[in-house]
N, CA, C and O atoms as a DFTB+ gen file, in Angstrom:
656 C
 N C O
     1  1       0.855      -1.177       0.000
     2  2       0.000       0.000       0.000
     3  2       0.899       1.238       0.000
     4  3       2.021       1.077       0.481
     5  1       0.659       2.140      -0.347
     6  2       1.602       3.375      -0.912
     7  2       0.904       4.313       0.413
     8  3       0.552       5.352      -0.144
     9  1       0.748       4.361       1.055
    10  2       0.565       4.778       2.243
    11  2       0.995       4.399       3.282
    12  3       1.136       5.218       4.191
    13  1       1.334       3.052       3.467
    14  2       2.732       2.470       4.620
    15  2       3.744       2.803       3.853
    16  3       4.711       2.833       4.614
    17  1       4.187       3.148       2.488
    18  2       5.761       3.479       2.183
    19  2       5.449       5.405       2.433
    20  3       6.369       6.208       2.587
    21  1       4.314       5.691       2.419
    22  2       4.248       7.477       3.246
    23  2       5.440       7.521       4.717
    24  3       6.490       8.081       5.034
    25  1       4.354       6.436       5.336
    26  2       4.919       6.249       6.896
    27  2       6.146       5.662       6.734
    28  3       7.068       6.315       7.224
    29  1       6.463       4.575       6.168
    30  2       8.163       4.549       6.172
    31  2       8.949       5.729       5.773
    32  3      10.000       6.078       6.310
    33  1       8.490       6.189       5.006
    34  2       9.155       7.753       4.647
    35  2       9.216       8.635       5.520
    36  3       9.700       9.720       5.199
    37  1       8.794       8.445       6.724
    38  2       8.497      10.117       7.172
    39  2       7.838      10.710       6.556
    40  3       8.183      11.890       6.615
    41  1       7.040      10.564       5.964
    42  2       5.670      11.430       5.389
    43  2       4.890      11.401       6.556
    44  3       3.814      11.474       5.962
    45  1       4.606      11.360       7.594
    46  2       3.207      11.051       8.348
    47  2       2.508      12.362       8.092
    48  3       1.374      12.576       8.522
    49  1       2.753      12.675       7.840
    50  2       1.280      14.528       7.823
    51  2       0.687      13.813       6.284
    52  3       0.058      12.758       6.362
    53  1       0.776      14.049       5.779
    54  2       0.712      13.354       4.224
    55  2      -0.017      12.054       4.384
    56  3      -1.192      11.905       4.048
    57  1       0.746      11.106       4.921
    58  2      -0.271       9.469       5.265
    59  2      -1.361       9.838       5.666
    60  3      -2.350       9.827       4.933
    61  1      -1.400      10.406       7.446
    62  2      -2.495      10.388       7.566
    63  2      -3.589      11.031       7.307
    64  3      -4.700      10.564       7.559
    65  1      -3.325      12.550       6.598
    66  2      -4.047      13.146       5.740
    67  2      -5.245      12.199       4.560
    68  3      -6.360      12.491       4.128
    69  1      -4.414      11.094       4.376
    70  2      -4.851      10.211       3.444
    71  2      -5.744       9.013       3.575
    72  3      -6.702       8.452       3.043
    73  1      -4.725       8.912       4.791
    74  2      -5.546       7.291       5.522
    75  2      -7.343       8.208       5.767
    76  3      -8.388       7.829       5.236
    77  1      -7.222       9.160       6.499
    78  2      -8.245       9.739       7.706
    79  2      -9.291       9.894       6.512
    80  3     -10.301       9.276       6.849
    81  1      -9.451      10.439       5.316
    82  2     -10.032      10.779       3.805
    83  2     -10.535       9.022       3.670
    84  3     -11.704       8.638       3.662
    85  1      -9.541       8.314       3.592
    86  2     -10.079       6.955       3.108
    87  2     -10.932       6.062       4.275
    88  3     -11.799       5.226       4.020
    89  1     -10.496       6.428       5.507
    90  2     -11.166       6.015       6.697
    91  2     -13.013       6.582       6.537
    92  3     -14.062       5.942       6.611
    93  1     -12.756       7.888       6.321
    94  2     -14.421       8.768       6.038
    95  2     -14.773       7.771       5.107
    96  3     -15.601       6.889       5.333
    97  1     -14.320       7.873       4.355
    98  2     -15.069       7.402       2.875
    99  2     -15.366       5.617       3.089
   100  3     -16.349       4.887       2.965
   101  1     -14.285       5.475       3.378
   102  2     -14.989       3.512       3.673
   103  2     -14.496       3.126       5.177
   104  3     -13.424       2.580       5.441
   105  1     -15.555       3.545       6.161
   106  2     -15.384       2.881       7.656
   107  2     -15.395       1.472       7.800
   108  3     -14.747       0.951       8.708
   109  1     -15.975       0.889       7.107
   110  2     -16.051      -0.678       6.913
   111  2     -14.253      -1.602       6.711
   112  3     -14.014      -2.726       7.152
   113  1     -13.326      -0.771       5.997
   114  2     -12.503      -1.339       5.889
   115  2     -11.435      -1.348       7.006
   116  3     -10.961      -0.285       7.407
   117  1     -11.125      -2.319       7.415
   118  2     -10.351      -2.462       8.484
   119  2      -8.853      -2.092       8.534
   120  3      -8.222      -1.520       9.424
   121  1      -8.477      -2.547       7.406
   122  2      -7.077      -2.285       7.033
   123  2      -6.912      -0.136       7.648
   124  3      -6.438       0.484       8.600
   125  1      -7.511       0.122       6.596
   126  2      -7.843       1.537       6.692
   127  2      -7.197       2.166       8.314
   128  3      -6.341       2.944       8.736
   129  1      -7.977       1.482       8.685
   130  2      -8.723       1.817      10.739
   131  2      -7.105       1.564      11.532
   132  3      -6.567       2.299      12.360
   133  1      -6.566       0.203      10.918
   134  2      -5.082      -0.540      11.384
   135  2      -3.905       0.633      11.255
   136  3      -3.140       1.075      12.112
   137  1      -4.066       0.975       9.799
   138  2      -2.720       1.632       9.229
   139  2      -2.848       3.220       9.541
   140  3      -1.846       3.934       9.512
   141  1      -4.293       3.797       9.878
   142  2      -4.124       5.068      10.489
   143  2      -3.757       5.101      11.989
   144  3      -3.564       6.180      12.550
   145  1      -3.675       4.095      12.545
   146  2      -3.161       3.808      14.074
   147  2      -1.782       3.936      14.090
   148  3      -1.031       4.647      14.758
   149  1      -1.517       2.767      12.867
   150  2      -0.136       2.785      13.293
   151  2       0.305       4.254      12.829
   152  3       0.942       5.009      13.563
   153  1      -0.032       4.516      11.761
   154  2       0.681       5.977      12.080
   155  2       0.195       7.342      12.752
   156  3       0.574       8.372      12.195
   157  1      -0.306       7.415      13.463
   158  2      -0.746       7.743      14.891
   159  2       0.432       7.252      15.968
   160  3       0.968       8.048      16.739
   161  1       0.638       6.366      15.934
   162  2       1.906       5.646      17.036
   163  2       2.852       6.106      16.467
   164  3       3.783       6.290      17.252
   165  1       3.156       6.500      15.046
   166  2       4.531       6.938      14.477
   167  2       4.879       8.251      14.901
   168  3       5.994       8.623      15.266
   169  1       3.290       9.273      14.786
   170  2       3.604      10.280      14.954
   171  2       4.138      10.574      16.364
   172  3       5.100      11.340      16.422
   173  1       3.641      10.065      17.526
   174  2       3.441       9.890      18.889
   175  2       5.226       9.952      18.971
   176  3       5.657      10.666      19.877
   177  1       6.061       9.389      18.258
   178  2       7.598       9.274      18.321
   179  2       8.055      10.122      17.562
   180  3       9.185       9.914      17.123
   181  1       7.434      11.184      17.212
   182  2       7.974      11.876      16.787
   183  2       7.973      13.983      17.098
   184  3       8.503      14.981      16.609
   185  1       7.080      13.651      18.120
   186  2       6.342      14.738      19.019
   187  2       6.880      15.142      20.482
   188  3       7.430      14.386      21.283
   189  1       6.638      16.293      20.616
   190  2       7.486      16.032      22.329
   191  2       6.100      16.655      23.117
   192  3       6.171      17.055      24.279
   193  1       4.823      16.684      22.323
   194  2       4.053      17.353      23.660
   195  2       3.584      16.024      24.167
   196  3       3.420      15.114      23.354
   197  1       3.368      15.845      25.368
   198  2       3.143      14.611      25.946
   199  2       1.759      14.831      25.621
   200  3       1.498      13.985      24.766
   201  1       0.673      15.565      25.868
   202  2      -0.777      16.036      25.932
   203  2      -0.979      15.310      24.739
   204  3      -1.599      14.247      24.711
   205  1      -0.344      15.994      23.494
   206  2      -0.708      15.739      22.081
   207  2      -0.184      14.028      22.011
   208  3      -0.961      13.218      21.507
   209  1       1.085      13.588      22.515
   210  2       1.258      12.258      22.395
   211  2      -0.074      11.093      23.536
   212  3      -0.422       9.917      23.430
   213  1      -0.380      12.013      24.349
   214  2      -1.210      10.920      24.625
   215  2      -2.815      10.987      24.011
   216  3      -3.614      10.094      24.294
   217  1      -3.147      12.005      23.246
   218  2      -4.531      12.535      22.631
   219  2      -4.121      11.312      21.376
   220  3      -4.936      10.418      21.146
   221  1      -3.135      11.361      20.807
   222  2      -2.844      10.222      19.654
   223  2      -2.824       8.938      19.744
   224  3      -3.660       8.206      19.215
   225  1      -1.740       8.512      20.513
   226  2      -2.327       6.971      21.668
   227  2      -3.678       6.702      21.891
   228  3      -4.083       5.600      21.519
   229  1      -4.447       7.461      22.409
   230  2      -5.947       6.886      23.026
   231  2      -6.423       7.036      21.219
   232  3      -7.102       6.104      20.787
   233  1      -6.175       7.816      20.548
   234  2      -6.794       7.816      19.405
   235  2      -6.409       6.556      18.357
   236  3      -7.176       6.038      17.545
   237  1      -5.157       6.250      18.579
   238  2      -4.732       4.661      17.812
   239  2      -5.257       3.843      18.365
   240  3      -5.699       2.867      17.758
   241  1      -5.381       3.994      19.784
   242  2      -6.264       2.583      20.463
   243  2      -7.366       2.339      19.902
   244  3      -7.765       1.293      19.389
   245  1      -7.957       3.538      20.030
   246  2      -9.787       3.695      19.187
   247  2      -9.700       2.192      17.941
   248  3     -10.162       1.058      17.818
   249  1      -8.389       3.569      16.922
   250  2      -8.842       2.713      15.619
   251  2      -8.082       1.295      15.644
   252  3      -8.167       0.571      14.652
   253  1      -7.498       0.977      16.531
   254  2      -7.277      -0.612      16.699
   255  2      -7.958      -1.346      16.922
   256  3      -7.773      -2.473      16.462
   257  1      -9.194      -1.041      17.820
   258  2     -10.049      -1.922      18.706
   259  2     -11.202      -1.727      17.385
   260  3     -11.895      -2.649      16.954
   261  1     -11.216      -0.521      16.948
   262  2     -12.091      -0.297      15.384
   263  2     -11.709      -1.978      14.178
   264  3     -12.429      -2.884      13.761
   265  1     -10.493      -1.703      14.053
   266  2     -10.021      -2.338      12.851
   267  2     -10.236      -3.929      13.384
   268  3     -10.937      -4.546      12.582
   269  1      -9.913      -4.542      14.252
   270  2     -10.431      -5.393      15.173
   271  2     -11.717      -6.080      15.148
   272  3     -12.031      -7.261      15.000
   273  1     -12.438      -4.891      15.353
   274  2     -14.215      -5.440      15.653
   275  2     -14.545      -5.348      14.107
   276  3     -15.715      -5.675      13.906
   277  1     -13.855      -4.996      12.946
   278  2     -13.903      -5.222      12.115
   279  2     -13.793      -6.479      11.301
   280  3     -14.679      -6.993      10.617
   281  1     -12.486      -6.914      11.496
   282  2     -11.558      -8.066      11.244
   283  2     -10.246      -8.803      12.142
   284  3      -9.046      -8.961      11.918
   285  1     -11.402      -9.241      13.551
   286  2     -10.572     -10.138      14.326
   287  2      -8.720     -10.122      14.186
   288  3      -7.809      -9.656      14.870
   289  1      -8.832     -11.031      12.704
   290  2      -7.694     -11.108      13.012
   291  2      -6.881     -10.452      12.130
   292  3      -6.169     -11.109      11.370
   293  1      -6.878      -9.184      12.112
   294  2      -6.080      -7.982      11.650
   295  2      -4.594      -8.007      12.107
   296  3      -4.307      -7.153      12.945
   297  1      -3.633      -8.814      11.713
   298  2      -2.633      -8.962      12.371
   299  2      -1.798      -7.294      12.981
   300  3      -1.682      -6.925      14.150
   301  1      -1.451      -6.753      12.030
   302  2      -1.334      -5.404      12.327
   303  2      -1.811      -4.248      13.480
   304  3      -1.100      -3.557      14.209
   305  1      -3.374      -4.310      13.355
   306  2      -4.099      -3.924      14.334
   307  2      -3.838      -4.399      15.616
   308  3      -3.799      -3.613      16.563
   309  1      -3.625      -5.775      15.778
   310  2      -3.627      -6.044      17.057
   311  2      -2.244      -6.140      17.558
   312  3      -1.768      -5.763      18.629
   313  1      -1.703      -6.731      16.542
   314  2       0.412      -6.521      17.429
   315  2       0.597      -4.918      17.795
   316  3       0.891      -4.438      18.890
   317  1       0.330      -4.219      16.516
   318  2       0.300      -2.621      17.241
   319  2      -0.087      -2.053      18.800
   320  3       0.512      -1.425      19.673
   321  1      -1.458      -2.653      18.631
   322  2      -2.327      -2.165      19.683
   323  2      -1.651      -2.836      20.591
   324  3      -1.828      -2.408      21.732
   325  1      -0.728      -4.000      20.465
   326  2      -0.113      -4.705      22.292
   327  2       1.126      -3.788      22.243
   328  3       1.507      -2.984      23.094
   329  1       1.614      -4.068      21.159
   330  2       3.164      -3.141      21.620
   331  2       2.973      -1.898      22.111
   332  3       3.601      -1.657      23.142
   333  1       2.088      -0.784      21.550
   334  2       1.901       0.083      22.079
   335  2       1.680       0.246      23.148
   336  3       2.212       1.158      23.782
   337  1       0.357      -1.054      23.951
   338  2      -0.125      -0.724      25.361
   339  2       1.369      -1.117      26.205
   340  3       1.486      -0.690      27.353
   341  1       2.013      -1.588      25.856
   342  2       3.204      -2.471      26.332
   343  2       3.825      -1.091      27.136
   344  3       4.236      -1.197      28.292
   345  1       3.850       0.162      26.435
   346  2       4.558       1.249      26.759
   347  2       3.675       1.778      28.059
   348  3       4.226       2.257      29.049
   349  1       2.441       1.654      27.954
   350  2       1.228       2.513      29.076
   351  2       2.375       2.073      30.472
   352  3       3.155       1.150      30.705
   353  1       1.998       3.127      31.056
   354  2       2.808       3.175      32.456
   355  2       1.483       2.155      33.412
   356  3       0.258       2.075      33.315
   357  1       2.677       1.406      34.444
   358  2       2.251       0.012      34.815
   359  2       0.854       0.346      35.687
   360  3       0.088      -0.554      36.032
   361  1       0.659       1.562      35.951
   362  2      -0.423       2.260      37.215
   363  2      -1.957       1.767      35.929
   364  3      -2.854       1.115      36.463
   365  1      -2.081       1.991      34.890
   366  2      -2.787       1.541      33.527
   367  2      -3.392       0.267      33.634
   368  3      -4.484      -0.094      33.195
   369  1      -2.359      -0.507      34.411
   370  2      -2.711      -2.049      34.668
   371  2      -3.241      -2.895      33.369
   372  3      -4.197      -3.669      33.357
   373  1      -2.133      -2.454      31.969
   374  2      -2.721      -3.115      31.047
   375  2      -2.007      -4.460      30.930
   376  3      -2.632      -5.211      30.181
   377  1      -0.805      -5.047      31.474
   378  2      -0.108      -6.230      31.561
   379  2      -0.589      -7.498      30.774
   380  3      -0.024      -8.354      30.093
   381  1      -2.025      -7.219      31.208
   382  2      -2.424      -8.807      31.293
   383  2      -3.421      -8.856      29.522
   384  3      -3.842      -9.708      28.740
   385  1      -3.393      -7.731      29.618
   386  2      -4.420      -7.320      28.137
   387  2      -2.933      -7.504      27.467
   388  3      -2.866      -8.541      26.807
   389  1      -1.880      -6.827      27.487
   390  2      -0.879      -7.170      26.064
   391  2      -0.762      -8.502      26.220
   392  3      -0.792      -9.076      25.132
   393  1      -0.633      -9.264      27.203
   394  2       0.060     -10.882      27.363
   395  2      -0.989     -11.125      26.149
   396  3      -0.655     -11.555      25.045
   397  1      -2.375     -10.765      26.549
   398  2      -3.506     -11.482      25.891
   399  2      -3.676     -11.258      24.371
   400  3      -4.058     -12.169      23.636
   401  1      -3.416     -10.160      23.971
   402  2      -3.299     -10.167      22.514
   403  2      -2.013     -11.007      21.912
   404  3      -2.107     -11.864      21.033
   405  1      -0.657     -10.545      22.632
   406  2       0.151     -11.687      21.852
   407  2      -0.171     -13.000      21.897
   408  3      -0.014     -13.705      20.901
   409  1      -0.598     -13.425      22.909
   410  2      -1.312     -14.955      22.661
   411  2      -2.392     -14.915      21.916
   412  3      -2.755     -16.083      21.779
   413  1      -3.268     -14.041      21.231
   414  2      -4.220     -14.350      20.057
   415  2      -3.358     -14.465      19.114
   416  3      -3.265     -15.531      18.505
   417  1      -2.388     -13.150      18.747
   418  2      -2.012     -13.648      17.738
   419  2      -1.061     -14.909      17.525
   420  3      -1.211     -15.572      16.498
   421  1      -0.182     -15.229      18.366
   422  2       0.482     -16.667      18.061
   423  2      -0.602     -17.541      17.555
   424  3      -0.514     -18.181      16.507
   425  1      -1.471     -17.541      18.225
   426  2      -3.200     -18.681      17.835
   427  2      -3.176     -18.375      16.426
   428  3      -2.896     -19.263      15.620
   429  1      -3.471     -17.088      16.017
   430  2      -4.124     -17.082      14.922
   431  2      -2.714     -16.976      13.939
   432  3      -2.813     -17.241      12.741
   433  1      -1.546     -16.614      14.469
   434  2      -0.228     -16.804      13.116
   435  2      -0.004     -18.387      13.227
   436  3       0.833     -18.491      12.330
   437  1      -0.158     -19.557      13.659
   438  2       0.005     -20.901      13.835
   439  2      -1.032     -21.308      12.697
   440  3      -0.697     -22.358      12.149
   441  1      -2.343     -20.681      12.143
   442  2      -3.376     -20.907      11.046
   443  2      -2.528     -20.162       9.610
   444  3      -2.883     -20.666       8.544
   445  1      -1.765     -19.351       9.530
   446  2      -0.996     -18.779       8.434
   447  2       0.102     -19.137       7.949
   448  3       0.772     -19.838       8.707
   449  1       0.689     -18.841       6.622
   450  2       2.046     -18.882       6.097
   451  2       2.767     -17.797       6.831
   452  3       2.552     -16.587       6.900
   453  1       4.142     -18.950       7.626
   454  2       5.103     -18.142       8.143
   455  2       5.143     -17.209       7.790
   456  3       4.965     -17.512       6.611
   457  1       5.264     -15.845       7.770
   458  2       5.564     -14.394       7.881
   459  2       6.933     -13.986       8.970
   460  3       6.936     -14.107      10.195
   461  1       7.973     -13.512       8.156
   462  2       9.424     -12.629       8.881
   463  2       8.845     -12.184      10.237
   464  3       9.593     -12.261      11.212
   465  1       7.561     -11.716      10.403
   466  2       7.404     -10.439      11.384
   467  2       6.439     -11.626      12.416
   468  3       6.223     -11.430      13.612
   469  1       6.061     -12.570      11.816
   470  2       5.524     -13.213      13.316
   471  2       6.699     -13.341      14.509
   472  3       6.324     -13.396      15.680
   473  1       8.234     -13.390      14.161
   474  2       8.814     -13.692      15.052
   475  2       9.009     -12.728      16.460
   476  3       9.319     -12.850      17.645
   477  1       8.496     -11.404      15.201
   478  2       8.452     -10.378      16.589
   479  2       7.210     -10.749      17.793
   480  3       7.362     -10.253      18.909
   481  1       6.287     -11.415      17.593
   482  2       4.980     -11.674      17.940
   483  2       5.972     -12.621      19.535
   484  3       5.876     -12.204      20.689
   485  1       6.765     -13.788      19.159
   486  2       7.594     -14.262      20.021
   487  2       8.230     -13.327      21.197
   488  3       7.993     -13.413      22.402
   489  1       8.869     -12.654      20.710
   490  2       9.674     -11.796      21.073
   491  2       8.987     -10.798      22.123
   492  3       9.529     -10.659      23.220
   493  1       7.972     -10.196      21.863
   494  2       7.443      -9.297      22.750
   495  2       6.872     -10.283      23.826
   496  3       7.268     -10.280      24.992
   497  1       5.846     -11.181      23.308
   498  2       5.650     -11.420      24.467
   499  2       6.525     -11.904      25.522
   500  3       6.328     -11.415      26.634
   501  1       7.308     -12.631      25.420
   502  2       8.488     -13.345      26.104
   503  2       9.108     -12.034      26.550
   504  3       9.645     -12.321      27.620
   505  1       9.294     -10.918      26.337
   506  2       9.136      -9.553      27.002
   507  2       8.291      -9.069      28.147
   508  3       8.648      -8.568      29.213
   509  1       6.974      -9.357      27.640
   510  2       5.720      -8.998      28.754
   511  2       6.261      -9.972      29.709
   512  3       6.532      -9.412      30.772
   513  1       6.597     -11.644      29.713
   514  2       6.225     -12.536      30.442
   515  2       7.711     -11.988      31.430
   516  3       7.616     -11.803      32.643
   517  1       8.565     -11.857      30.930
   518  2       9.622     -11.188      31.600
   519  2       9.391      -9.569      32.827
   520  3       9.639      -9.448      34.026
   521  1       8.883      -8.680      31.910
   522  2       8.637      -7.727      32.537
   523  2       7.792      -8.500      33.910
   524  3       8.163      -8.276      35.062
   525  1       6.646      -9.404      33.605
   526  2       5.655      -9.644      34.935
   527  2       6.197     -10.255      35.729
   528  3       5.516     -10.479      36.730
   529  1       8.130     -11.021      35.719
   530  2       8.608     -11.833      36.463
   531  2       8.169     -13.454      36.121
   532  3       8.490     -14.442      36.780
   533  1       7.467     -13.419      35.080
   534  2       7.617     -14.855      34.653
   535  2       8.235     -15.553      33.665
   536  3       7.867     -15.948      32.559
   537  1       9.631     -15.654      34.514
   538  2      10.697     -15.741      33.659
   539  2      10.496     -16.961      32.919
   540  3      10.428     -16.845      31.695
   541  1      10.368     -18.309      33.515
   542  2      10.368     -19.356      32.750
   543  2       9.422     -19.607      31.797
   544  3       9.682     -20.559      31.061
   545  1       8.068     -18.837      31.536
   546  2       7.319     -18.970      30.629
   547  2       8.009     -18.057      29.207
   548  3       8.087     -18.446      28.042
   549  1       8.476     -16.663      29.836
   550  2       9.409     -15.608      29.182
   551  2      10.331     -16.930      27.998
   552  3      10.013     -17.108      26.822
   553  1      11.266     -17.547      28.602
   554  2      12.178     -18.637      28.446
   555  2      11.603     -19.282      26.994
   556  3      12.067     -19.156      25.861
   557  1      10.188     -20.163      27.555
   558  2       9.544     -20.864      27.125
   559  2       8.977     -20.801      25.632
   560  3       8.730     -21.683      24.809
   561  1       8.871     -19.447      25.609
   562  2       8.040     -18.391      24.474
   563  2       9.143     -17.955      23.597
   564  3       9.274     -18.134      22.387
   565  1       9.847     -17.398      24.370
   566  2      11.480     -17.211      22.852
   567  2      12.124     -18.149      22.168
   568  3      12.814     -18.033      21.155
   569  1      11.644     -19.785      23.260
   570  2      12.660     -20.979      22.526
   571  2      11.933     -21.244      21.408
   572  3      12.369     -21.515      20.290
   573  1      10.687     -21.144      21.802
   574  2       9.393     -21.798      20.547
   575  2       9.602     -20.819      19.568
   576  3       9.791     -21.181      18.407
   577  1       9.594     -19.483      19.905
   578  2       9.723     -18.136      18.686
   579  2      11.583     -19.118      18.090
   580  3      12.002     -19.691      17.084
   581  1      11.769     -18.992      18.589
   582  2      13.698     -19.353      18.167
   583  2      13.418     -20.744      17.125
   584  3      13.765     -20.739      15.944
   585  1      12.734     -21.908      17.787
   586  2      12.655     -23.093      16.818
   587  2      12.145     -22.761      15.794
   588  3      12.709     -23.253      14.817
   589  1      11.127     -21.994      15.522
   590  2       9.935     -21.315      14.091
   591  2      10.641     -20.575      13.448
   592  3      10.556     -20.537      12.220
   593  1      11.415     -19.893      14.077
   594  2      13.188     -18.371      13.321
   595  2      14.016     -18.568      14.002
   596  3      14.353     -18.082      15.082
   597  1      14.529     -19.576      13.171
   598  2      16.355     -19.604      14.220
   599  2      16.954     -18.614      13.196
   600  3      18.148     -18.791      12.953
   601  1      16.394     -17.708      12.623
   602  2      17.511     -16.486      12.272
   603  2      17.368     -15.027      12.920
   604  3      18.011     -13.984      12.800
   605  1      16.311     -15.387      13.615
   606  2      15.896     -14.277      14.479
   607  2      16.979     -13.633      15.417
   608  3      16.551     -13.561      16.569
   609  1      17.909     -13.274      15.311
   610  2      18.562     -12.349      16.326
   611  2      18.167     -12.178      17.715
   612  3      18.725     -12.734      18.661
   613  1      17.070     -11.295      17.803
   614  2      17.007     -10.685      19.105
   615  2      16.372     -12.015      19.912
   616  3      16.532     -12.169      21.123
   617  1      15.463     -13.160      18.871
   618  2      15.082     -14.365      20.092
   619  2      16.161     -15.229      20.423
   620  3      16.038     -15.862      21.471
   621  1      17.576     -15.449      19.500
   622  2      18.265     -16.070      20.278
   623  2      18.968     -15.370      20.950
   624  3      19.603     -16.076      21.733
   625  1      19.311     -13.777      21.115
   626  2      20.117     -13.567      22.143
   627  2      19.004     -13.334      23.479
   628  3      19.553     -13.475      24.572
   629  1      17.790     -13.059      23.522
   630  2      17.200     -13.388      25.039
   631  2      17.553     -14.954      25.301
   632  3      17.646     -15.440      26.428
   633  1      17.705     -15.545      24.295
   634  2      17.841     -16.743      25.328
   635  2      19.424     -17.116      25.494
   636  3      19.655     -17.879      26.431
   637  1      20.500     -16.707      24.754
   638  2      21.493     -16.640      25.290
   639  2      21.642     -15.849      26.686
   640  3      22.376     -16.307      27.562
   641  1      21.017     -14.798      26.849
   642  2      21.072     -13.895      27.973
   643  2      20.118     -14.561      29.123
   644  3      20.175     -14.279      30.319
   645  1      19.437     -15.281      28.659
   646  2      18.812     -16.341      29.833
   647  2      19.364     -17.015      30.619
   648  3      19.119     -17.173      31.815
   649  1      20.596     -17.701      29.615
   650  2      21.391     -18.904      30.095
   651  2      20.836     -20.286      29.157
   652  3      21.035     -21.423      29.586
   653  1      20.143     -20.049      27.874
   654  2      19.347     -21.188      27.112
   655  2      20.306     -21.225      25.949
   656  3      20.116     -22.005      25.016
C-alpha cells in the first residue's frame, strides 16, 4: 500500500491526511482503521508534547479496537495495539491485556504462512512474560519463537542472555 511506504518515509502529515479521507469514505474497511493507528503511534515518536502524544495513543487505540471489531484477526491492528499498550505506564494495569493479545495472535499466526514479522509476535511477548517476572514462561516463548526463526537475532540472544 503506498501509504505504509508514506509512513516509512516520514511522510506522516501526508499518510495520515490520506488514511483519515479513506477512513471517512470507507469505515467498513479495516485495514484503513489498522494503518491510520499505526501511524498515529509513528507520529506519537515523533512529538514532544506529551498532551498531544497521549490525545494520539488513546486515538490509535480507538482505531485498533475499530479495525479489530472489524476483522478479528487484523494482524497489524492487534500486534500494534499490544506493543503500544506495552509502553502505558504500569499504574494503567494493562499487563495482562498485552500478554492477551500476543497470545491471540500466536493462535491465529500458527493458522498462516510463516511471515518474517511473526517472530516479533515471540519476542514481545516473552518480554511482557519477563517484565511480569515470569521468567520461565518468558524462556519458554522465545525458545518456541527461536525453533519457528532460528535467524531471528534478538530471540536467540534473550535466550542466550537467559542462560538457554
Amino acid at each position: 500500500m503506498a501509504l505504509r511506504q508514506l509512513i516509512e518515509a516520514g511522510k506522516l502529515d501526508d499518510a495520515i491526511a490520506a488514511l483519515e479521507q479513506r477512513r471517512a469514505a470507507e469505515p467498513a474497511v479495516a485495514d484503513y482503521a489498522a494503518t491510520l493507528g499505526h501511524a498515529y503511534i509513528r507520529k506519537c515518536g515523533i512529538i514532544h508534547d506529551a498532551r498531544d502524544q497521549g490525545l494520539l495513543a488513546m486515538s490509535a487505540d480507538k482505531l485498533f479496537d475499530t479495525a479489530l471489531n472489524l476483522d478479528p484477526s487484523n494482524w497489524e491492528a492487534r500486534f500494534t495495539k499490544a506493543v503500544a499498550m506495552s509502553y502505558w505506564p504500569p499504574s494503567m494495569n494493562k499487563g495482562e491485556e498485552v500478554i492477551s493479545h500476543f497470545q491471540t495472535l500466536i493462535q491465529q499466526q500458527e493458522f498462516k504462512p510463516a511471515q518474517p514479522e511473526f517472530a516479533e509476535t515471540y519476542l514481545w511477548l516473552g518480554d511482557q512474560y519477563q517484565k511480569t517476572g515470569q521468567h520461565d514462561d518468558a524462556v519458554a516463548v522465545w525458545g518456541r519463537g527461536a525453533n519457528l526463526f532460528p535467524t531471528h537475532d534478538a530471540l536467540r540472544g534473550r535466550l542466550a542472555v537467559a542462560g538457554q
